[in-house]
DRENDO-772294 format. One line per 5 residues: number of its first residue (from 1); for each residue x, y, z of C-alpha. Coordinates in steps of 0.001 Angstrom, whole numbers, plus 500000, padded with zeros to 6 digits. Layout:
N
NUM = X/Y/Z; ... $
END
This chain:
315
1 = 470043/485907/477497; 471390/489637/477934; 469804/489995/480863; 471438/486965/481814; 474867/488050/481282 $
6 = 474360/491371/482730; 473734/489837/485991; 476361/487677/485931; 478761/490643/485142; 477643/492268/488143 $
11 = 477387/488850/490516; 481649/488881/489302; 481894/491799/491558; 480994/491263/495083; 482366/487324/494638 $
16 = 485340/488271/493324; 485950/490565/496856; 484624/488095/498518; 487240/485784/497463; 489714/488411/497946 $
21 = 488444/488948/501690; 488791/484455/502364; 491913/484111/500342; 490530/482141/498165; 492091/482103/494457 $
26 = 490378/483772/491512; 488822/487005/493192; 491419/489056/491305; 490480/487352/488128; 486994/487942/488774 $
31 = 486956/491519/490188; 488958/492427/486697; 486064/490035/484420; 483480/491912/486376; 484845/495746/485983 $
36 = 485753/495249/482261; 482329/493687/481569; 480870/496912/482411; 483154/499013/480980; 482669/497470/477488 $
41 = 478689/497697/478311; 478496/501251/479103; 480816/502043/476118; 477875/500597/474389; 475357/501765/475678 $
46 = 476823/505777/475977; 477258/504940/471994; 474032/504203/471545; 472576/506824/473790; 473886/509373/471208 $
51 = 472653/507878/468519; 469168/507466/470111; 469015/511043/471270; 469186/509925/474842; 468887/512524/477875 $
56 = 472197/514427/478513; 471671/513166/482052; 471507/509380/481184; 474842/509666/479020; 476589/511429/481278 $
61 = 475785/508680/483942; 477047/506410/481358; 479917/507998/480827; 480955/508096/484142; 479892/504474/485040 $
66 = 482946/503731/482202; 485080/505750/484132; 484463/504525/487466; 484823/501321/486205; 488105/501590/485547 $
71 = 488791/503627/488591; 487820/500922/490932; 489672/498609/489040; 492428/500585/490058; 491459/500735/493078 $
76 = 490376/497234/494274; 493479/495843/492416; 496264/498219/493412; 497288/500078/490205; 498270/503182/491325 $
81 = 497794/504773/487700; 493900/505168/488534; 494802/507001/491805; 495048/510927/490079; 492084/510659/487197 $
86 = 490014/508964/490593; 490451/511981/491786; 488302/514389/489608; 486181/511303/488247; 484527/510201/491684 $
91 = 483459/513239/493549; 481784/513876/489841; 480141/510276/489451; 479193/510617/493557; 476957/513831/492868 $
96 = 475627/512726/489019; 474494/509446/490438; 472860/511573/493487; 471016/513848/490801; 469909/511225/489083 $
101 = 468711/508452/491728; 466490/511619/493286; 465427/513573/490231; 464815/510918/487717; 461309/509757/487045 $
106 = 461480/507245/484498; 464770/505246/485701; 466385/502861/483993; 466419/499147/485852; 469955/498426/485060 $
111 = 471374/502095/485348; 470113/502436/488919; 471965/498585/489901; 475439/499344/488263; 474934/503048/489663 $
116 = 473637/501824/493279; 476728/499055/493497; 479363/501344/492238; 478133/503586/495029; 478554/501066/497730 $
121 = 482213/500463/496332; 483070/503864/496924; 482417/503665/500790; 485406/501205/501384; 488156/504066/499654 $
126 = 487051/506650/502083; 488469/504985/505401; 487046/501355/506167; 488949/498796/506873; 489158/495371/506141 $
131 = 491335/492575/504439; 492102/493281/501226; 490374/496547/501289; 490922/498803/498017; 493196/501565/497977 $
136 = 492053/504483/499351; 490529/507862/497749; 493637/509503/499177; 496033/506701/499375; 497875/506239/503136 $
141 = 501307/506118/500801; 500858/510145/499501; 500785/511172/503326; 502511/508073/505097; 505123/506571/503032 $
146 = 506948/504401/505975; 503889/503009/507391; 503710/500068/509665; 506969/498258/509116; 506025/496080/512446 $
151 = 509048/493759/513579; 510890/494714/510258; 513279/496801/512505; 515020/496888/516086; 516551/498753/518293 $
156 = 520502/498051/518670; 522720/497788/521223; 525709/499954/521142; 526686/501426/524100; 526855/505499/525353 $
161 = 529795/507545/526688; 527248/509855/528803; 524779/508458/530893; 522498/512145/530202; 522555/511018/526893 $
166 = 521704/507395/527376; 518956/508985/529221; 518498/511439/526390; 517797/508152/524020; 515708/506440/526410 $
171 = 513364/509289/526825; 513371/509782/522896; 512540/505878/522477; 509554/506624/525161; 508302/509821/523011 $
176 = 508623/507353/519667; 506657/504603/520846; 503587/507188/521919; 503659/508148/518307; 505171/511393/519456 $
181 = 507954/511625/516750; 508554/515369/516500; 509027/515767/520173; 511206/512359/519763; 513254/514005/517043 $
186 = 514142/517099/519406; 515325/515157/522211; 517508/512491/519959; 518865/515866/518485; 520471/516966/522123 $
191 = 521885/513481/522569; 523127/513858/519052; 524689/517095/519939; 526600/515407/522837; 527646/512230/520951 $
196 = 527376/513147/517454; 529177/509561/516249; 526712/508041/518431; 525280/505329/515756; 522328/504293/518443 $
201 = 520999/507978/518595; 521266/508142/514633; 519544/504611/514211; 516336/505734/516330; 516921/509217/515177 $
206 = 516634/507859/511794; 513773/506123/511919; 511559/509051/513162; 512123/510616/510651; 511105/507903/509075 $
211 = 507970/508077/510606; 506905/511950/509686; 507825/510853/506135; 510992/512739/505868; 512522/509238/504224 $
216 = 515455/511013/502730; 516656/512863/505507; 516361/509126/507413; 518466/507837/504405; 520973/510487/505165 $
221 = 521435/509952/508469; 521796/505937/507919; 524431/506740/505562; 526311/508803/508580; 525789/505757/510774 $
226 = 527346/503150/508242; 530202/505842/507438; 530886/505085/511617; 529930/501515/511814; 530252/499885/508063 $
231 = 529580/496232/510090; 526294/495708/511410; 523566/494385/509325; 520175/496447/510524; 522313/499644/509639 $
236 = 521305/498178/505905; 517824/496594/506771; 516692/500058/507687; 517990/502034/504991; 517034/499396/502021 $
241 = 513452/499798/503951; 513975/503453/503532; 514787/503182/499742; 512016/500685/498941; 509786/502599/500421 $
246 = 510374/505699/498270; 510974/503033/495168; 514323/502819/494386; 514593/499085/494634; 518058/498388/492771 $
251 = 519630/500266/496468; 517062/498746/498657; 518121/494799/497149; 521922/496125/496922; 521474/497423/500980 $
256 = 519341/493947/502273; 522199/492146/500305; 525049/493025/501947; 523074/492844/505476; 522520/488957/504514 $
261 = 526772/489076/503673; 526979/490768/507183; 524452/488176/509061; 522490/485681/506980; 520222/484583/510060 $
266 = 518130/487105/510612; 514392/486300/508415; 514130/489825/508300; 516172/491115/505215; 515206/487806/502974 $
271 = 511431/489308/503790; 511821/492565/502840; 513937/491275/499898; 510857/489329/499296; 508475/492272/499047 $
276 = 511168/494417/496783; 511464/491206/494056; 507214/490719/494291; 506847/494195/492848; 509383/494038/490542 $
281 = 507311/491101/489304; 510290/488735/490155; 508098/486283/491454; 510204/483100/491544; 512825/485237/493667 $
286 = 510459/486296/495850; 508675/483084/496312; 512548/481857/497166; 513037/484429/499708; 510249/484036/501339 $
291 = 510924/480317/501835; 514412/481095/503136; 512639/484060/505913; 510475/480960/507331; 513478/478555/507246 $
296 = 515034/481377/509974; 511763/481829/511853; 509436/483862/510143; 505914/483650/510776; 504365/484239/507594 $
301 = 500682/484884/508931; 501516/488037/510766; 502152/489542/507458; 499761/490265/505250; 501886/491006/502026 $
306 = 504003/487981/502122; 501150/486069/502733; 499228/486971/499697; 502734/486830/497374; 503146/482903/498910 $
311 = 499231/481837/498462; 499268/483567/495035; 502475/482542/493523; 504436/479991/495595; 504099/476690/494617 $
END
């Protein structure tokens, strides 16, 4: 009957990301049922190791298999609180599970499975990709906190006094879209020099900065470009993405707020309300929001967020 539930424990695992992969419901639920399930038996089991005068190597193994547990819990399920002790407890648990797998004679049947699977879940946090894939080793949001806001933001159309720097922009916008956003920075910085009110060059100029994760200095210069132009709406779409994205949600809601007073079509700001109310676990709001974005044209399967918040907690 042990035996029994042990494999089930472990079967949790890979169904519960398999779930996760198909959008199906329940592979969170799982994935946690699986992870604390072997937490609670290598608790055990390292308790009883010590008692049994055990090898050192064997409880250490299961020492670390309680740790890892709950580091891939983080992991696979988002918490960022596992992210800093993941970093000291896996490279540990990588080479102890190495030492023992080759130098180990007499090895354990159910050690080596829970040692061998936690193993193959560490491959996924070092780079590869696919849906729903855990949170990395070194998560993308320590060394790229804008990331890949998509069709969350546009360019505007105010006009130029100087056709150089017009030109200046253009070439900037080129440089931007090539992913080259320090050489985009310098040339938006001679337009700026020639129109320094110029709210277009401080929009784009904004948002590469943005993009080499210098979010306040893009908050900064959004604040110059409302100070000019207190009236259009992506002025505050861009800078509430700015403040979400460094958490401070109570400015981003108060910014996408008065862009909805300013235009209340565009699907944008009720999205990235949307995503601002999921993770302050305002779910009802967000679930609202989220209807209102697709009542104004959003299409909800291009993004991968607000489709998981609307399969998971819209009715």
């Amino acid at each position: 009957m042990k035996n029994i539930l042990f494999i089930l424990t472990i079967l949790l695992i890979p169904i519960g990301i398999l779930l996760r992969i198909y959008d199906i419901v329940g592979g969170h639920i799982l994935l946690t049922l699986g992870f604390l399930g072997l937490l609670i038996f290598y608790v055990k089991k390292t308790i009883s190791g010590f008692q049994d005068k055990v090898s050192k190597k064997i409880i250490v193994l299961n020492i670390l298999l309680v740790l890892m547990s709950f580091c891939l819990f983080t992991k696979y399920l988002y918490h960022i609180f596992g992210d800093y002790p993941t970093l000291v407890i896996l490279p540990i648990f990588i080479i102890s599970a190495i030492v023992y797998l080759i130098t180990e004679r007499e090895k354990q049947t159910k050690l080596t499975i829970v040692t061998l699977l936690y193993l193959i879940l560490t491959i996924p946090l070092f780079g590869f990709e696919f849906n729903e894939s855990p949170r990395r080793y070194i998560p993308q949001s320590w060394y790229d906190r804008y990331g890949e806001p998509k069709s969350y933001v546009k360019s505007i159309p105010f006009e130029f006094e100087l056709i150089e720097t017009e030109e200046l922009n253009e070439k900037g916008n080129e440089l931007k879209k090539r992913g080259l956003f320090t050489e985009a920075i310098k040339v938006y910085e001679k337009g700026r020099k020639l129109e320094p009110k110029n709210v277009s060059l401080l929009f784009e100029l904004s948002e590469a900065y943005a993009n080499i994760n210098e979010l306040e200095t893009a908050i900064a210069l959004m604040d110059t470009a409302i100070s000019i132009n207190p009236n259009y709406p992506e002025f505050y779409n861009n800078r509430g993405l700015f403040y979400y994205k460094i958490s401070k949600d109570k400015e981003a809601i108060e910014d996408y707020e008065q862009g909805i007073k300013l235009d209340s079509t565009q699907w944008s700001l009720y999205a990235n309300l949307a995503m601002v109310y999921y993770y302050q676990d305002s779910f009802e709001i967000a679930c609202a929001k989220i209807k209102k974005a697709e009542s104004l044209g959003l299409e909800i399967t291009d993004f991968k967020l607000l489709r998981e918040i609307k399969q998971e907690h819209c009715k």
